[in-house]
C-alpha positions as CSV (number, residue, x, y, z in Angstrom):
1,X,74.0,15.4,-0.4
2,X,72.0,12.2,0.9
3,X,70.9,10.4,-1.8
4,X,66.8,11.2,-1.4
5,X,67.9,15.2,-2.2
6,X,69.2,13.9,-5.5
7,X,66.5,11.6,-6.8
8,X,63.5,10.4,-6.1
9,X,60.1,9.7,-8.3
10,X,56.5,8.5,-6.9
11,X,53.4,9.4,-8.0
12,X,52.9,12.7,-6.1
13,X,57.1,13.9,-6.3
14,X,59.7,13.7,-8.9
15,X,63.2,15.0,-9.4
16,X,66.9,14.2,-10.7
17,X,68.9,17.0,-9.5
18,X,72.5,17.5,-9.2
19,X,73.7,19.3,-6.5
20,X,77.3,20.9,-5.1
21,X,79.5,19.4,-2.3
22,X,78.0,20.3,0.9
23,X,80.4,22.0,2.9
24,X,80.4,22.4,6.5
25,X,83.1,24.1,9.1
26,X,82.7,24.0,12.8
27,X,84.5,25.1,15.7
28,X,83.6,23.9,19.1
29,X,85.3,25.6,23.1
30,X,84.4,23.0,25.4
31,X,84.2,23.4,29.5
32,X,83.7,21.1,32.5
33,X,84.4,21.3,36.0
34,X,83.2,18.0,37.4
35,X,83.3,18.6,41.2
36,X,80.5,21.4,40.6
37,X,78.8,19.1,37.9
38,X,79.3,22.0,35.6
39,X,79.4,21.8,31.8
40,X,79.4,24.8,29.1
41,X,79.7,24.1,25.1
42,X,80.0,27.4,22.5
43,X,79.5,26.0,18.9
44,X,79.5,27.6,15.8
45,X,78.9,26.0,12.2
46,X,79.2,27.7,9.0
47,X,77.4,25.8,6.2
48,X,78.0,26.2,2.4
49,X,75.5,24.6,-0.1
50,X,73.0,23.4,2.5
51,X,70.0,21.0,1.3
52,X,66.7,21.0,2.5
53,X,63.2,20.8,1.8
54,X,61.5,23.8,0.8
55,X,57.7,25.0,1.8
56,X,56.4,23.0,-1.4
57,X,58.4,19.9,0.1
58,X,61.3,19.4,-3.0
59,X,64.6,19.8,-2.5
60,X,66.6,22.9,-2.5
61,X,70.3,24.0,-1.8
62,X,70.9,27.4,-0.4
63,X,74.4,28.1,-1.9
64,X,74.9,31.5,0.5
65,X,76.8,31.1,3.8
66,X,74.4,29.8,6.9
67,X,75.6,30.6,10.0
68,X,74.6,28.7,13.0
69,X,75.7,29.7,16.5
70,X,74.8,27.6,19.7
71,X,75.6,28.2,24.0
72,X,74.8,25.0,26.0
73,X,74.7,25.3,29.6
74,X,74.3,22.2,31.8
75,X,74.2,22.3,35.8
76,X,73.3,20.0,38.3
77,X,72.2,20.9,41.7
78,X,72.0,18.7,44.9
79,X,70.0,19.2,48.3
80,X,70.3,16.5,50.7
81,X,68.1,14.0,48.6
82,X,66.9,16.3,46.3
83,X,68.5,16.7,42.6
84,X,68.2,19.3,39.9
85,X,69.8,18.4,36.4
86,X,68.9,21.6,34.0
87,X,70.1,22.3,30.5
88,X,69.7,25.6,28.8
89,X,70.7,26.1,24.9
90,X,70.9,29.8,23.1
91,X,70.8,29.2,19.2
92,X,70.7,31.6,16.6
93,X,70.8,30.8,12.5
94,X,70.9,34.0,10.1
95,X,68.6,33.1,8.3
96,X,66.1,31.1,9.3
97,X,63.8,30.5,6.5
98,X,66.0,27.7,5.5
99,X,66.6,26.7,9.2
100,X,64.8,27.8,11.7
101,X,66.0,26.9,15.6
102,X,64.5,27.9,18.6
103,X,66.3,31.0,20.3
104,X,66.0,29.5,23.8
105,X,65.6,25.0,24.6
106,X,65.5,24.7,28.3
107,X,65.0,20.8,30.1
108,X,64.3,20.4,33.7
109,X,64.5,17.1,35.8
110,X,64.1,17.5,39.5
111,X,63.9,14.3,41.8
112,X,63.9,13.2,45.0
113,X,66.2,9.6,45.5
114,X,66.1,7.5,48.4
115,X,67.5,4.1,48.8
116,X,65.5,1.8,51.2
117,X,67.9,-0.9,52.6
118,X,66.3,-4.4,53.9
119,X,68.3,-5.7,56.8
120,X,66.9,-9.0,57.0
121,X,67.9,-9.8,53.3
122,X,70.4,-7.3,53.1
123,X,69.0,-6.2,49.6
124,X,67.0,-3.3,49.0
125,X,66.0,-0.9,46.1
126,X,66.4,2.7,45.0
127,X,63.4,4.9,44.2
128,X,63.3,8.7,42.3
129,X,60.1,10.7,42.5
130,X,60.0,13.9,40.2
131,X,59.2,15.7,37.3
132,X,60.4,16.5,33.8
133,X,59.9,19.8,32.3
134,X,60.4,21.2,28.6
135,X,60.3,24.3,27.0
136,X,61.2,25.7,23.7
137,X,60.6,29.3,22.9
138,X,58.3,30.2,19.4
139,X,59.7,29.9,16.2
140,X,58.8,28.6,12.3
141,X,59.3,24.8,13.1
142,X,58.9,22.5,10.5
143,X,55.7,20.7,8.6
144,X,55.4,16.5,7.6
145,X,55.4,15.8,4.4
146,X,53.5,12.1,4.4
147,X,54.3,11.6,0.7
148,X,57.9,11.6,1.0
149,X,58.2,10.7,4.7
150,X,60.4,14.0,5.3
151,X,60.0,17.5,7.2
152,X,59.9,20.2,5.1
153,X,60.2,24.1,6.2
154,X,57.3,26.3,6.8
155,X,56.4,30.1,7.5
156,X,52.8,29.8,7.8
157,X,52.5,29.3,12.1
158,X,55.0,29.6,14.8
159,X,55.3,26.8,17.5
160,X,56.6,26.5,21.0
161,X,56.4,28.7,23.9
162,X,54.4,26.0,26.3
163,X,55.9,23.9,28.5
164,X,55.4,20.0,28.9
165,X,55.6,18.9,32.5
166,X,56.1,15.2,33.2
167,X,56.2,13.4,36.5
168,X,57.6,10.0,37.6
169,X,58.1,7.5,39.5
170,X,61.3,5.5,39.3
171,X,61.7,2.1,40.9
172,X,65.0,0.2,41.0
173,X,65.6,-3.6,42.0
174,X,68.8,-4.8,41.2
175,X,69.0,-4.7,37.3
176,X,65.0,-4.3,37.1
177,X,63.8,-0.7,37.0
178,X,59.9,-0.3,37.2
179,X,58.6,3.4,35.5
180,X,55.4,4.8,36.0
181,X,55.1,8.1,34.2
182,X,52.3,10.5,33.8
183,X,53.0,12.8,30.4
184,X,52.3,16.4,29.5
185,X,50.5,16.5,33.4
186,X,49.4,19.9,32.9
187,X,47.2,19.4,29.3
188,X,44.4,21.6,29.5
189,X,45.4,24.1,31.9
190,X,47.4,26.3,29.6
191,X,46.4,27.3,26.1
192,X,46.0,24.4,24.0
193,X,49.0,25.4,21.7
194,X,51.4,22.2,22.1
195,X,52.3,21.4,18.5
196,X,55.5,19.4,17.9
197,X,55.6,20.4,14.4
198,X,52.8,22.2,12.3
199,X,49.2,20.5,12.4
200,X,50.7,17.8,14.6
201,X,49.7,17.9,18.1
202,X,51.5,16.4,21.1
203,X,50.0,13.8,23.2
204,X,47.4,14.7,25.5
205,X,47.8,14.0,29.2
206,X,48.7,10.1,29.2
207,X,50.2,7.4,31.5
208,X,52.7,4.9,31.1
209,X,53.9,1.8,33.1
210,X,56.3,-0.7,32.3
211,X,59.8,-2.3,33.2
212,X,63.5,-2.4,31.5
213,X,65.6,-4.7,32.7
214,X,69.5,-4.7,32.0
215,X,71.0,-8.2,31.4
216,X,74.6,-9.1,31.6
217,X,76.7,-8.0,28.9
C-alpha cells in the first residue's frame, strides 16, 4: 500500500500500521471498429486487501473480495458539419461502502466545425461552436479530509443526478487556438444540488477566455 496508508503523524492524525499486499486481478475485452468511430471496453477487477479511508478519515484495508465491474461505450456521430462524440459507462462495485461508483457516467460534446479559407492569403482558421454536457447518476461519493489532504468515504448524502452543461467556442489559427467557454450554463435553473463531493459545491455559472498555443516539438 502507498506509503501515507502506512504511516503518517500530525497533530490532528496518527498511525503506524502494517498492512497485507494488495492484490489486484483484472481482465479487460476490448472492441473498435474505426470506420463507424465505434469503441466498446468490458472491464472487470477483483481486488484483495483494498486500502482506503474510512468515514473517520484513517486508513483501513478491507481484506474480503471487491468486485468491480465496468461497460464503456463510446460513439461518434457526424451530420454534415455537425459532430456528436458521447461516452456512456455502466459500473457496479459489491459493496460500495468501501467504494462507491456511480451506476451510470454519461459525457456529451456536440459541435458544429467550419473552416473559413482566405483566398487572398491563402490561410485561414477552423472554428467549433458547441456544448459539453455531464451527468453522473446519485450515489455515496466521497468527503475532503483538509487535515490529511485525502478523500475519505462517506454515507451521510448522496451526490449526482444533475447535469453540467457547458458551451464553447473554439478558435483555431495555425498552432494558436483561442477558447472562450461559458461553465455549468444552466446554474440556477435546476435544483441547486451540484456537489462534486460532499459539502463542496461546483462552480457557479462562470466564463473563461484564453489561448494555448502549440510550439514545435
Amino acid at each position: 500500500p502507498f506509503y501515507l496508508y502506512s504511516r503518517y503523524y500530525s497533530n490532528y492524525f496518527n498511525w503506524d500500521n502494517h498492512f497485507k499486499p494488495v492484490k489486484r486481478l483484472q481482465l479487460s475485452l476490448k472492441y473498435s471498429h474505426s470506420p463507424k468511430k465505434f469503441r466498446s471496453e468490458l472491464n472487470y477487477s477483483l481486488l484483495r486487501g483494498y486500502v482506503y479511508f474510512d468515514h473517520d478519515a484513517f486508513p483501513r484495508q478491507y481484506n474480503p473480495g471487491l468486485s468491480v465491474v465496468e461497460f464503456k461505450l463510446s460513439k461518434s456521430f457526424q451530420f454534415w458539419k455537425f459532430c456528436s462524440l458521447n461516452k456512456i459507462a455502466l459500473q457496479y462495485v459489491n459493496n460500495e461502502t468501501i467504494l462507491a461508483l456511480p451506476n451510470v457516467s454519461y459525457f456529451n460534446s456536440t459541435f458544429f466545425k467550419q473552416h473559413i479559407h482566405f483566398k487572398l492569403t491563402n490561410g485561414g482558421f477552423t472554428w467549433l461552436l458547441g456544448f459539453d454536457m455531464y451527468y453522473d447518476t446519485k450515489y455515496y461519493g466521497y468527503a475532503y479530509m483538509p487535515a490529511i489532504s485525502a478523500f475519505c468515504r462517506q454515507l451521510e448524502k448522496k451526490i449526482g443526478n444533475y447535469p453540467i452543461v457547458d458551451i464553447f467556442l473554439n478558435i483555431k489559427l495555425k498552432r494558436a487556438l483561442f477558447f472562450f467557454k461559458f461553465e455549468h450554463v444552466n446554474s440556477g435553473l435546476l435544483e441547486r444540488n451540484y456537489f462534486s463531493i460532499l459539502h463542496y459545491p461546483r462552480n457557479e455559472r462562470m466564463f473563461k477566455v484564453g489561448i494555448s498555443w502549440n510550439f514545435y516539438d
